[in-house]
GUVO-797960 format. One record per residue: chain; x, z, y of N, C-alpha, C, CB in turn; residue number from 1. Coordinates in steps of 0.1 Angstrom, whole numbers, plus 5000, padded with zeros to 4 digits. Glycine has a CB too. Layout:
<recs>
(rec 'A' (X Z Y) (X Z Y) (X Z Y) (X Z Y) NUM)
...
</recs>
This chain:
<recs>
(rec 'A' (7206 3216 1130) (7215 3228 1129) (7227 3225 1138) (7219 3230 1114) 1)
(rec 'A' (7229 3234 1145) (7244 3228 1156) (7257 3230 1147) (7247 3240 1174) 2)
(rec 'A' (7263 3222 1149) (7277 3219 1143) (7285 3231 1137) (7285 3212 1154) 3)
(rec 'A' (7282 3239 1149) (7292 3252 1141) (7285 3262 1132) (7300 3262 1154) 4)
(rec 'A' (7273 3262 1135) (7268 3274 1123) (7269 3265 1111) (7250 3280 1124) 5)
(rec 'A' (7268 3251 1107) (7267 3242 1095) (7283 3247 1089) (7264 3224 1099) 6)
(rec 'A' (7293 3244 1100) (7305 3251 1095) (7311 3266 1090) (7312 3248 1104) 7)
(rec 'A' (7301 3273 1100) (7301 3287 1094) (7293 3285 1078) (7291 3299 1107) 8)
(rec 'A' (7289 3282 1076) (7282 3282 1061) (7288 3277 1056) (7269 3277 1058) 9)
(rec 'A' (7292 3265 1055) (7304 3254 1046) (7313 3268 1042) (7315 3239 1058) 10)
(rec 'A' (7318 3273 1052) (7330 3281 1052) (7325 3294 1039) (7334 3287 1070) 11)
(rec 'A' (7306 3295 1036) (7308 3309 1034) (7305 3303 1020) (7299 3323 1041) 12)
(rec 'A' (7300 3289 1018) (7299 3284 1002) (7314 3289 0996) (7297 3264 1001) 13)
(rec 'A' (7324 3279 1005) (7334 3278 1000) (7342 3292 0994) (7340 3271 1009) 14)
(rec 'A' (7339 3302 1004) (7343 3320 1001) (7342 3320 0987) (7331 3334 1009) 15)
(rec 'A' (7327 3320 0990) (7316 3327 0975) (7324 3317 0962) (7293 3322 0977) 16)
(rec 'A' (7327 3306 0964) (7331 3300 0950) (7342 3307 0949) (7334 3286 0948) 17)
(rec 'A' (7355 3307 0959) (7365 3308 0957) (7368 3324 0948) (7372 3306 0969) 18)
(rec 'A' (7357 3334 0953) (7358 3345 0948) (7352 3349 0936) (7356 3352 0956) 19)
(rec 'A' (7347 3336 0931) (7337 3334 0917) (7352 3334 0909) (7324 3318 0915) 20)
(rec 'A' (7361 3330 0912) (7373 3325 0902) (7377 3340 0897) (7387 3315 0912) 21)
(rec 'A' (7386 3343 0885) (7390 3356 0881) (7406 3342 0876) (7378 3368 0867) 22)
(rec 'A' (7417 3350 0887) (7428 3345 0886) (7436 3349 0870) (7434 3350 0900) 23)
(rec 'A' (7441 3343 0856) (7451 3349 0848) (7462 3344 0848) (7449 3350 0837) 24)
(rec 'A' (7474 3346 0845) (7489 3344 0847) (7493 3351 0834) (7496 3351 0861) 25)
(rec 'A' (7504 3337 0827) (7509 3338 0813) (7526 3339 0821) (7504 3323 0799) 26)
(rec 'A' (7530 3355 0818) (7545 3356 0821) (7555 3349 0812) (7549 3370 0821) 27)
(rec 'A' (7563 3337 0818) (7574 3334 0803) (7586 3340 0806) (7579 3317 0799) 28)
(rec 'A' (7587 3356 0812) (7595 3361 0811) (7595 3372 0800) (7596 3363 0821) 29)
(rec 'A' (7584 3370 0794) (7571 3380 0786) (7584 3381 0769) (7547 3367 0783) 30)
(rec 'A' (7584 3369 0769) (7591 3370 0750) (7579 3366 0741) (7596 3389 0744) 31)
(rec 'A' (7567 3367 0745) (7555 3369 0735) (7551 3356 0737) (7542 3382 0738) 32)
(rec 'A' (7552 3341 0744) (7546 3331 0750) (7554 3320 0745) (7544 3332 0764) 33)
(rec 'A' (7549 3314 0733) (7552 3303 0727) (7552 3289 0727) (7548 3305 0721) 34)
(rec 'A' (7558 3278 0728) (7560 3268 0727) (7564 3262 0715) (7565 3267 0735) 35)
(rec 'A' (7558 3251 0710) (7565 3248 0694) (7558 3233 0690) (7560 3262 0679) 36)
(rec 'A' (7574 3227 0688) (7567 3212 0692) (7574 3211 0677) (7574 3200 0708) 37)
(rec 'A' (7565 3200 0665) (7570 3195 0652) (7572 3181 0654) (7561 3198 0639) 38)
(rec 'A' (7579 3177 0647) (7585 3161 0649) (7589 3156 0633) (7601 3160 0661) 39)
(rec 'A' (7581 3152 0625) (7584 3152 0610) (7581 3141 0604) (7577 3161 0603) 40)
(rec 'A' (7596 3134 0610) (7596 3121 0602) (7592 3116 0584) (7610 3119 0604) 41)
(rec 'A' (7587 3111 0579) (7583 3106 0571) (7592 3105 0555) (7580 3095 0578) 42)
(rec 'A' (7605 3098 0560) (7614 3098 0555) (7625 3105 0559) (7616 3089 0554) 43)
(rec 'A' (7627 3111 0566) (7638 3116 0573) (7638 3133 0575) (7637 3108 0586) 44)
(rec 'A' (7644 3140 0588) (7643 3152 0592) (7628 3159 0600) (7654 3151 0600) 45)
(rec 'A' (7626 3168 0596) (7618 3180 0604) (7623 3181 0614) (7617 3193 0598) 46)
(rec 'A' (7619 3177 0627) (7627 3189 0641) (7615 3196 0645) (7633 3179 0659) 47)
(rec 'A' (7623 3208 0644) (7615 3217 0655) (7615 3220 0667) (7615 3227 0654) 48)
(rec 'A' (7607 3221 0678) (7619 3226 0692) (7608 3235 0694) (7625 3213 0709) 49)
(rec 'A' (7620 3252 0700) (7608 3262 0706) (7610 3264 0720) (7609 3276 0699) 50)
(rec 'A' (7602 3276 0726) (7604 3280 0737) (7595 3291 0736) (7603 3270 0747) 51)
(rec 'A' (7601 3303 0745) (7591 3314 0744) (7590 3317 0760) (7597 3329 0735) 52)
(rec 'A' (7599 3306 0770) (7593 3313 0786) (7586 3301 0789) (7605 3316 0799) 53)
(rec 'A' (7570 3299 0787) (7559 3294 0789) (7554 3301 0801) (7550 3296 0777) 54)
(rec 'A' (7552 3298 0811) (7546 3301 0822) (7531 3293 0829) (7556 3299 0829) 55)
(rec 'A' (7526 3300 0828) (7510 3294 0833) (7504 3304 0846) (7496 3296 0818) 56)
(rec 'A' (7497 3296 0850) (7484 3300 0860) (7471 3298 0858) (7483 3295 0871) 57)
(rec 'A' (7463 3302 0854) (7448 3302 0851) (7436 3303 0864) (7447 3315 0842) 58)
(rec 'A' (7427 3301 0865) (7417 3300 0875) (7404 3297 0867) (7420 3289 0885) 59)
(rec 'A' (7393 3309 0866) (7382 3310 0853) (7371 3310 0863) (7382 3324 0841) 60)
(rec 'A' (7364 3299 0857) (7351 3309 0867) (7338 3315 0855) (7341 3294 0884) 61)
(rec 'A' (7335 3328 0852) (7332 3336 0845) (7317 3332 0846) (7339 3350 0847) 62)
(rec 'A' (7307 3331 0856) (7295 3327 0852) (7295 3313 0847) (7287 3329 0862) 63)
(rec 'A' (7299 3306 0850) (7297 3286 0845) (7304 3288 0834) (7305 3270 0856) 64)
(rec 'A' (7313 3295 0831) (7325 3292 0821) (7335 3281 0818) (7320 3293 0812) 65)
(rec 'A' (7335 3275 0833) (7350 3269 0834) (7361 3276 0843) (7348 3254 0841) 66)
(rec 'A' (7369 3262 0839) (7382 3265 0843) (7388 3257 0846) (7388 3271 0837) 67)
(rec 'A' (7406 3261 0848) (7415 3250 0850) (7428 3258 0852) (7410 3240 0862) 68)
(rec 'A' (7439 3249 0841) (7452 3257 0843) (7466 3252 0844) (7453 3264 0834) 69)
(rec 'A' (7476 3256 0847) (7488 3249 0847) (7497 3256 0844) (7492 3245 0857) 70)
(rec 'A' (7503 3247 0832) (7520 3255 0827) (7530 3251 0830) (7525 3257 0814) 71)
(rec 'A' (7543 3252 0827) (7555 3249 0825) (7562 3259 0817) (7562 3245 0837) 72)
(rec 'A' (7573 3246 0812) (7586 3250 0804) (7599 3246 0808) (7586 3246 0792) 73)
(rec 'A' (7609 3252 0809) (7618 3252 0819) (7628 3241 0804) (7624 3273 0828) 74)
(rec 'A' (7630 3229 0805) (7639 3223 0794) (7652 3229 0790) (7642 3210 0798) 75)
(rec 'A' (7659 3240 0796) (7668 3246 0797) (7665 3256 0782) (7669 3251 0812) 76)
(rec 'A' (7649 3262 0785) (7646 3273 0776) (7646 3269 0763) (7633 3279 0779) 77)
(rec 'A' (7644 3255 0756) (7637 3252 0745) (7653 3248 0739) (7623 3239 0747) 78)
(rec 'A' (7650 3249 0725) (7659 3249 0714) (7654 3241 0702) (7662 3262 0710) 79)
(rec 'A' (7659 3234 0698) (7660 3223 0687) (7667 3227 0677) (7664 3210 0691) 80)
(rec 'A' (7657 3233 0662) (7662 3237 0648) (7672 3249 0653) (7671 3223 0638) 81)
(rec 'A' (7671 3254 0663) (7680 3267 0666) (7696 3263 0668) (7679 3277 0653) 82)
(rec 'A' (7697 3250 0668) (7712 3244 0668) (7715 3241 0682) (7713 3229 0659) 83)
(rec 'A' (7728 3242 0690) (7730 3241 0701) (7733 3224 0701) (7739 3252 0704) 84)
(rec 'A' (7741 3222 0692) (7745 3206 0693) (7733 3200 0696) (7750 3199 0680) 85)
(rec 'A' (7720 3199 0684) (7709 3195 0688) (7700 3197 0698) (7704 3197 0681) 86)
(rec 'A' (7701 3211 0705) (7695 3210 0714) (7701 3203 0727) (7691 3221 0715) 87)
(rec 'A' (7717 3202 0729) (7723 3196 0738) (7720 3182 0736) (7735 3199 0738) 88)
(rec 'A' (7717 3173 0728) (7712 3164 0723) (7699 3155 0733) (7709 3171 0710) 89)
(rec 'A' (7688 3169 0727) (7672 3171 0731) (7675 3172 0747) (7663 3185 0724) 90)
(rec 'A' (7683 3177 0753) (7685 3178 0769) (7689 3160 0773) (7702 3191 0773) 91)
(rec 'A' (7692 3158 0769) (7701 3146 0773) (7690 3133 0772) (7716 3144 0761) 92)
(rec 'A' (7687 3139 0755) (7676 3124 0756) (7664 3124 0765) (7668 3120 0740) 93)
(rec 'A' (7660 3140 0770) (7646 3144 0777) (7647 3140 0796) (7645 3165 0774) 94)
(rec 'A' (7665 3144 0797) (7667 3138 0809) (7674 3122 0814) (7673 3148 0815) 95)
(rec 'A' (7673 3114 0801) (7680 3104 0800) (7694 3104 0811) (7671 3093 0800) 96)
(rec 'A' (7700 3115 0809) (7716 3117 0816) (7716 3114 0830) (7730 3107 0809) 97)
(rec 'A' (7704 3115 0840) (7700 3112 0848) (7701 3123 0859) (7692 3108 0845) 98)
(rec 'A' (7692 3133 0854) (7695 3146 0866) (7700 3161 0859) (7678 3149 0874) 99)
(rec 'A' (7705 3171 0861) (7708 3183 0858) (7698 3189 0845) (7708 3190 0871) 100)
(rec 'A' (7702 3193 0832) (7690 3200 0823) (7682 3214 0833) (7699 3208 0805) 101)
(rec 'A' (7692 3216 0842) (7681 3230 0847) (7671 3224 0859) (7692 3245 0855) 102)
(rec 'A' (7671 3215 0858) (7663 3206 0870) (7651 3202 0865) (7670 3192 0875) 103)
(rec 'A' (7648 3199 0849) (7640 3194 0844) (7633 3207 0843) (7643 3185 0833) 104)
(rec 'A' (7621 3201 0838) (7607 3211 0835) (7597 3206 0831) (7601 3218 0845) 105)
(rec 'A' (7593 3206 0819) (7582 3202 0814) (7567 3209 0817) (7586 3202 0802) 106)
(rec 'A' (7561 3198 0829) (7545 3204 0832) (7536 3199 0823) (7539 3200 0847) 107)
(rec 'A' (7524 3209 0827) (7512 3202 0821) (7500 3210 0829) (7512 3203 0802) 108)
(rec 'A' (7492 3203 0833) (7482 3206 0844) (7469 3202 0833) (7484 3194 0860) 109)
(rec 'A' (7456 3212 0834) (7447 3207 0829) (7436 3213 0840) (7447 3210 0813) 110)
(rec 'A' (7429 3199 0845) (7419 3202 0856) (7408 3210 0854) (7413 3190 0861) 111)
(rec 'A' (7405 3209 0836) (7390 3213 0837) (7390 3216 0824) (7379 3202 0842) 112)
(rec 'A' (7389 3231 0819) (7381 3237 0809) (7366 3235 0803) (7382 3248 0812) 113)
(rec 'A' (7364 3237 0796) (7348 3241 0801) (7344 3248 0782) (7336 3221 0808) 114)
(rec 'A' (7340 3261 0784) (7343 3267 0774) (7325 3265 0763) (7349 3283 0780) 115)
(rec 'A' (7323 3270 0751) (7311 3268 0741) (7305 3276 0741) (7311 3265 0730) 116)
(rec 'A' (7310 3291 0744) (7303 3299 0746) (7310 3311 0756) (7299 3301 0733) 117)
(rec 'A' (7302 3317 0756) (7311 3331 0766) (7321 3337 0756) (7298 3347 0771) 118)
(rec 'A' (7329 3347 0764) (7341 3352 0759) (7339 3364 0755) (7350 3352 0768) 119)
(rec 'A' (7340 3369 0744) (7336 3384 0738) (7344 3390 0731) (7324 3386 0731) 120)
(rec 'A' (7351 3400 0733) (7362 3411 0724) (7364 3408 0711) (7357 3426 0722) 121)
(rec 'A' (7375 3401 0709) (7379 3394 0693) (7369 3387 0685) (7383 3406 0684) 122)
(rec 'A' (7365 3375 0696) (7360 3368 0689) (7365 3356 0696) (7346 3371 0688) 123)
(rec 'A' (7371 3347 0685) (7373 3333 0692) (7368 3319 0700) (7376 3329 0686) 124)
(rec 'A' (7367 3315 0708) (7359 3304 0711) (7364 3295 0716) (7350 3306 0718) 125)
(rec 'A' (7363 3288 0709) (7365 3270 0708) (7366 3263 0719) (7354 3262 0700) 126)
(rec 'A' (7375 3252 0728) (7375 3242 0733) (7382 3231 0730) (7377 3245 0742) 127)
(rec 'A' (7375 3219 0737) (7387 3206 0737) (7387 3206 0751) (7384 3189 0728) 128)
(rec 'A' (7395 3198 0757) (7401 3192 0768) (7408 3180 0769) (7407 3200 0773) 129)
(rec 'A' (7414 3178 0782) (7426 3170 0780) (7431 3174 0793) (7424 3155 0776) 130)
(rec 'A' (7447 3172 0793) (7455 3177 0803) (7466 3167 0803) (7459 3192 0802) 131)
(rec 'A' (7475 3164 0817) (7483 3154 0820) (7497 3164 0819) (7478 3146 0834) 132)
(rec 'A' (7506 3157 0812) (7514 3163 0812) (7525 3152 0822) (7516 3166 0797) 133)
(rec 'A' (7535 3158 0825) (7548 3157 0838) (7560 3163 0828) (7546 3170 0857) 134)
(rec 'A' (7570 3154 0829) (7584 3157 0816) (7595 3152 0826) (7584 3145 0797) 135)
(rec 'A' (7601 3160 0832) (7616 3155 0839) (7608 3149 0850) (7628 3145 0830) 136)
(rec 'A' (7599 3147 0858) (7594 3137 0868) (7591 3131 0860) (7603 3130 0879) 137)
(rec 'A' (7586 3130 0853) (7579 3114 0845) (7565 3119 0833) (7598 3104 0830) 138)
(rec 'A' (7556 3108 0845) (7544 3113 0834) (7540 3098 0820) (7526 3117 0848) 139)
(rec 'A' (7532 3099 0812) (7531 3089 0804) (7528 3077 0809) (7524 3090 0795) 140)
(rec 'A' (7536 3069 0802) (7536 3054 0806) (7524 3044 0811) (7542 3048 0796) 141)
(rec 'A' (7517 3053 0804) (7498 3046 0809) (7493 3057 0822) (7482 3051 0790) 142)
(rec 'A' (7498 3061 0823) (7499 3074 0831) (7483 3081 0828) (7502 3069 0849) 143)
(rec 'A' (7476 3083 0816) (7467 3091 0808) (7476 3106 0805) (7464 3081 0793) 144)
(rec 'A' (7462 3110 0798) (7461 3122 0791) (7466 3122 0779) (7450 3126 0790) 145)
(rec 'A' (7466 3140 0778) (7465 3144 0757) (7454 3148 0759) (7476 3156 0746) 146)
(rec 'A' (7449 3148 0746) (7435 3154 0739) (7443 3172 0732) (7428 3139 0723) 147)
(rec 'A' (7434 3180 0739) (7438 3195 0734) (7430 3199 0727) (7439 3204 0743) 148)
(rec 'A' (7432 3207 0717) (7419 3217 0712) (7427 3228 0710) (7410 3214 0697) 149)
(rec 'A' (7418 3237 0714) (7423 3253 0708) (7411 3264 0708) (7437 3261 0719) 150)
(rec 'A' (7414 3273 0710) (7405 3289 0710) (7412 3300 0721) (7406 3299 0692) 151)
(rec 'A' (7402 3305 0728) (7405 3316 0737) (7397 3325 0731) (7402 3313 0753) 152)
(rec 'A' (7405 3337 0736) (7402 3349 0726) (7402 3366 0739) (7420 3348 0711) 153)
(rec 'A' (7395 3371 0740) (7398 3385 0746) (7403 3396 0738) (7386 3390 0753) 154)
(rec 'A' (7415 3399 0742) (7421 3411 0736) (7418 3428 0745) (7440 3406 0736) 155)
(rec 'A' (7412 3430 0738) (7408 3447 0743) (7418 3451 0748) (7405 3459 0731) 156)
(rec 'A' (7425 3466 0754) (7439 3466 0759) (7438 3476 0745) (7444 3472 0777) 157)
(rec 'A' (7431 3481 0736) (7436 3487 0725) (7443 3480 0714) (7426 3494 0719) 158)
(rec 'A' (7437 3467 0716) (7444 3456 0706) (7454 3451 0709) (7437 3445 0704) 159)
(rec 'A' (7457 3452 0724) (7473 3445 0731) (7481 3456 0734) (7472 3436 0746) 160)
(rec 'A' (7491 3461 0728) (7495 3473 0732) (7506 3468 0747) (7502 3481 0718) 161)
(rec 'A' (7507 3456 0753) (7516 3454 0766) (7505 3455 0776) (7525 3439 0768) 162)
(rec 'A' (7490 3452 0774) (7479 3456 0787) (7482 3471 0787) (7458 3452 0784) 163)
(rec 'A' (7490 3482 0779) (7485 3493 0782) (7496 3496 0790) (7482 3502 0771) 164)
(rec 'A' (7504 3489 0791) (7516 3491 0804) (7511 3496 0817) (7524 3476 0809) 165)
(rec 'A' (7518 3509 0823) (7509 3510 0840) (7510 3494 0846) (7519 3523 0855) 166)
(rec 'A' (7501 3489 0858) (7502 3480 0867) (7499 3485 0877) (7496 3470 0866) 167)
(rec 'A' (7507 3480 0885) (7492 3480 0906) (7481 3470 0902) (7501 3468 0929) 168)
(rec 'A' (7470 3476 0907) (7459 3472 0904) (7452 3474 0911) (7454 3474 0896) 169)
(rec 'A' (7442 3469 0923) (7435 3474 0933) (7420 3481 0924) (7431 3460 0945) 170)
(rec 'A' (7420 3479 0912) (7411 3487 0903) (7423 3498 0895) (7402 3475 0891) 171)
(rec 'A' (7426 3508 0903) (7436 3518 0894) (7429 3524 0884) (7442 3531 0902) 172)
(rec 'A' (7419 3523 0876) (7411 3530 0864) (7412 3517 0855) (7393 3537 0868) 173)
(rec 'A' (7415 3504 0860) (7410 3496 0852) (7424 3490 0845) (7399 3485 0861) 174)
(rec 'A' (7424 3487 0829) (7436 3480 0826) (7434 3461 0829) (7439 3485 0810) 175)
(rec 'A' (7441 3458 0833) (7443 3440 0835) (7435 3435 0822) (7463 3434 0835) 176)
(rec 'A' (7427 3428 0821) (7421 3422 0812) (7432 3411 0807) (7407 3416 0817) 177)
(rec 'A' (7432 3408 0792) (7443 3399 0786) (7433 3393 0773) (7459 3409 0779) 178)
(rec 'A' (7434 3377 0774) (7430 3368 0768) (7442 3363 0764) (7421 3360 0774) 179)
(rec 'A' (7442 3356 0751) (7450 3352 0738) (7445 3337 0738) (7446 3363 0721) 180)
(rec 'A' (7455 3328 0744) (7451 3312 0742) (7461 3304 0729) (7455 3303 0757) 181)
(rec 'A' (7457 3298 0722) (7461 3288 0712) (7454 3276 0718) (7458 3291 0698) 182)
(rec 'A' (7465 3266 0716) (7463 3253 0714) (7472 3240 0711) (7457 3251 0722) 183)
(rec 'A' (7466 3234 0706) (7470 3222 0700) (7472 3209 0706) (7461 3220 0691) 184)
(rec 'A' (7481 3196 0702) (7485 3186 0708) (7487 3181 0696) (7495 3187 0719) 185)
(rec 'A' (7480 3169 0689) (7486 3165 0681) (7486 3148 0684) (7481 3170 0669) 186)
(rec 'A' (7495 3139 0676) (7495 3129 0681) (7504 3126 0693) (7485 3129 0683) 187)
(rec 'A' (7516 3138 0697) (7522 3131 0710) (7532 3126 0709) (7525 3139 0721) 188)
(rec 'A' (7533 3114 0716) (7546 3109 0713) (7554 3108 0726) (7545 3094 0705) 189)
(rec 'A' (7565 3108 0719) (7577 3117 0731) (7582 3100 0738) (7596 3130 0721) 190)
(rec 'A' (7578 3087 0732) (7587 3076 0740) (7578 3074 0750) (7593 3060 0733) 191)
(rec 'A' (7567 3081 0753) (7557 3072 0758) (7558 3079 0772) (7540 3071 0748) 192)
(rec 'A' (7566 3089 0772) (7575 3098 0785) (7595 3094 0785) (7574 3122 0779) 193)
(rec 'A' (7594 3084 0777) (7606 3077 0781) (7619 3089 0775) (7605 3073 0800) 194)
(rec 'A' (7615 3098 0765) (7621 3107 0760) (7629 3103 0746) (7612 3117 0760) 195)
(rec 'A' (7641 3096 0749) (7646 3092 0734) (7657 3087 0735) (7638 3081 0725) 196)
(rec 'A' (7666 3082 0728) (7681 3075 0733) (7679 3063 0735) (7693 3075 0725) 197)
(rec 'A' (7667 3053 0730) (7671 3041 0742) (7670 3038 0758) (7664 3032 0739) 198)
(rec 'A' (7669 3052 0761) (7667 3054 0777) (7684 3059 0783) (7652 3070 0781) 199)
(rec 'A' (7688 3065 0766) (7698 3074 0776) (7712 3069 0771) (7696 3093 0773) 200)
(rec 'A' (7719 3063 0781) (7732 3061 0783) (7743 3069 0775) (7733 3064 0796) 201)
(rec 'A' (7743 3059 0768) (7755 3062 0757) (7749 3063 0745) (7764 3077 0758) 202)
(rec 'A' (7740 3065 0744) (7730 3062 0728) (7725 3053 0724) (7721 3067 0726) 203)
(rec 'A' (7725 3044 0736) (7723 3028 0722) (7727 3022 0708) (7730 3016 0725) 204)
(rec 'A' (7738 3026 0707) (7746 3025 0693) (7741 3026 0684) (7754 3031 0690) 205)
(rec 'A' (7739 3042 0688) (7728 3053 0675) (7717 3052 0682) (7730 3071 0671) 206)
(rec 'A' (7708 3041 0682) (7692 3036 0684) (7689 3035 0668) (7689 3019 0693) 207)
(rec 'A' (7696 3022 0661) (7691 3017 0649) (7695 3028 0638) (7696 3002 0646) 208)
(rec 'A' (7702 3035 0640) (7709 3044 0629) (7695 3058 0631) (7730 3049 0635) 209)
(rec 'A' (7695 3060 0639) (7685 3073 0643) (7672 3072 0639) (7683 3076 0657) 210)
(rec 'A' (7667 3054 0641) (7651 3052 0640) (7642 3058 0625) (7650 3035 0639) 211)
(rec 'A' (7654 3055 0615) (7644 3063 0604) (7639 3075 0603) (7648 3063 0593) 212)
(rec 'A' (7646 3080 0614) (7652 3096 0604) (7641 3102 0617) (7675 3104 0603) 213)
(rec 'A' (7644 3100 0623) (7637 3106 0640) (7626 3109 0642) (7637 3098 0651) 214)
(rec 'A' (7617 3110 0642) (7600 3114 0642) (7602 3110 0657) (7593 3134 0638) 215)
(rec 'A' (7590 3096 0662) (7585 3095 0677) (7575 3107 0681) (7576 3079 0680) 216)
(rec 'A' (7561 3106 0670) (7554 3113 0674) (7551 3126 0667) (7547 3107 0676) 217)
(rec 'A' (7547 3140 0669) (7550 3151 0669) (7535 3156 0674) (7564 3154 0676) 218)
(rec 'A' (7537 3174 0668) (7523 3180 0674) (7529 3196 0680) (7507 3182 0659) 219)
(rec 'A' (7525 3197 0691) (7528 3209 0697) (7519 3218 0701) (7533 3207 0707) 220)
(rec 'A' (7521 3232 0693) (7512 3244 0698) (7521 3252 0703) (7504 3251 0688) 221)
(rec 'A' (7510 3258 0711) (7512 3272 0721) (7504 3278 0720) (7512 3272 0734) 222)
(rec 'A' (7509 3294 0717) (7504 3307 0716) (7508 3315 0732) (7510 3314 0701) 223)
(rec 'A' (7499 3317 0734) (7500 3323 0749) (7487 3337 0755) (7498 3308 0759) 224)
(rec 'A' (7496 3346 0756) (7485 3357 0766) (7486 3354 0780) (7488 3374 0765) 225)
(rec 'A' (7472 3358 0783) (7473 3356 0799) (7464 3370 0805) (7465 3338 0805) 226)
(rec 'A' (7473 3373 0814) (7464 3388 0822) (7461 3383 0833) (7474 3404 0825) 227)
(rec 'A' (7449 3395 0833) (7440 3393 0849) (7451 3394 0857) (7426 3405 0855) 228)
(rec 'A' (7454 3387 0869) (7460 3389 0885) (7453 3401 0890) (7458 3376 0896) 229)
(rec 'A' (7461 3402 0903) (7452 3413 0914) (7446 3398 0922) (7464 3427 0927) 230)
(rec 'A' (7449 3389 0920) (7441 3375 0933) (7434 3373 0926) (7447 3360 0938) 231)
(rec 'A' (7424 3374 0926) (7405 3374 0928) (7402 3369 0938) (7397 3387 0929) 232)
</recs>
């Protein structure tokens, strides 16, 4: 086969996959896209921390039924017990007083979905995974994964009343398809991202005083919609 028709083909595998993908995007400008991390010490305090601007990118491929996606949370957005002290707190220990709180961003990249069954109109379906999470520049100290589970879900646009919003749509008859993700993180512990006051300058003191009360490890869900793109 001469060199360049082998490349003309390479080129048309690669097309055909790329356009197997159905692009979704979770707006965290939306209000509706949750973040919610528990931290429930034993003896001590409950912390909560939220966030509702969750931003993702999705990439599905609808016959195999994988995938792969990426979020962030902007550390600026998230709030601890709704208290500002505490959350100024949670800034400090997250960026150990190192770089700007609006600089930080909590990523999390997950290479590979792979779903149990197909996706069908209000009906849930089950995955685990695992995805690497990035916290201020700093990924875990083993530089590993979390273990995820959750359910993806297709919301009709009768069931979502924000798919019934007009869009541009190179399909103008068609409303944006919207899937409803949950999932779970349990087990994470926040020192193992170097997230705590023995990292951060000026909080040594209150190391031993804080230890009881403090929850290391914590479980974080996200509730999140994601609509079809026009990138297909």
């Amino acid at each position: 086969m001469h060199p360049r028709t082998a490349a003309l083909l390479l080129l048309a595998v690669l097309a055909a996959r790329a356009s197997a993908e159905t692009k979704f995007a979770v707006d965290p400008e939306a209000g509706n896209n949750t973040f919610t991390a528990v931290f429930d010490a034993a003896v001590g305090e409950r912390i909560t921390a939220v966030s509702s601007a969750v931003g993702c990118s999705l990439a599905v491929d609808e016959t195999t039924l994988e995938g792969k996606a990426s979020c962030s949370v902007p550390l600026t957005s998230i709030r601890v017990d709704n208290d500002e002290t505490k959350s100024d707190h949670f800034r400090q220990w997250a960026t150990n007083k190192q770089i700007e709180p609006r600089k930080c961003v909590f990523q999390l990249d997950v290479p590979g979905i792979k779903l149990r069954g197909s996706v069908e109109a209000m009906k849930p379906v089950a995955f685990e995974t695992e995805g690497t999470f990035t916290l201020c520049g700093r990924k875990r100290d083993d530089q590993g994964a979390e273990k995820i589970q959750g359910t993806i879900l297709y919301l009709p646009a009768k069931e979502y009343d924000a798919a019934e919003t007009p869009r541009t749509s190179p399909r103008p008859h068609e409303v944006p398809r919207t899937i409803r993700i949950r999932a779970r993180i349990e087990g994470f512990d926040r020192e193992r991202y170097r997230i705590g006051p023995r990292w951060t300058d000026g909080w040594l003191a209150r190391v031993q005083q804080l230890a009881p009360v403090v929850a290391t490890e914590g479980t974080i869900e996200v509730n999140l919609f994601a609509m079809e793109t026009d990138g297909k």
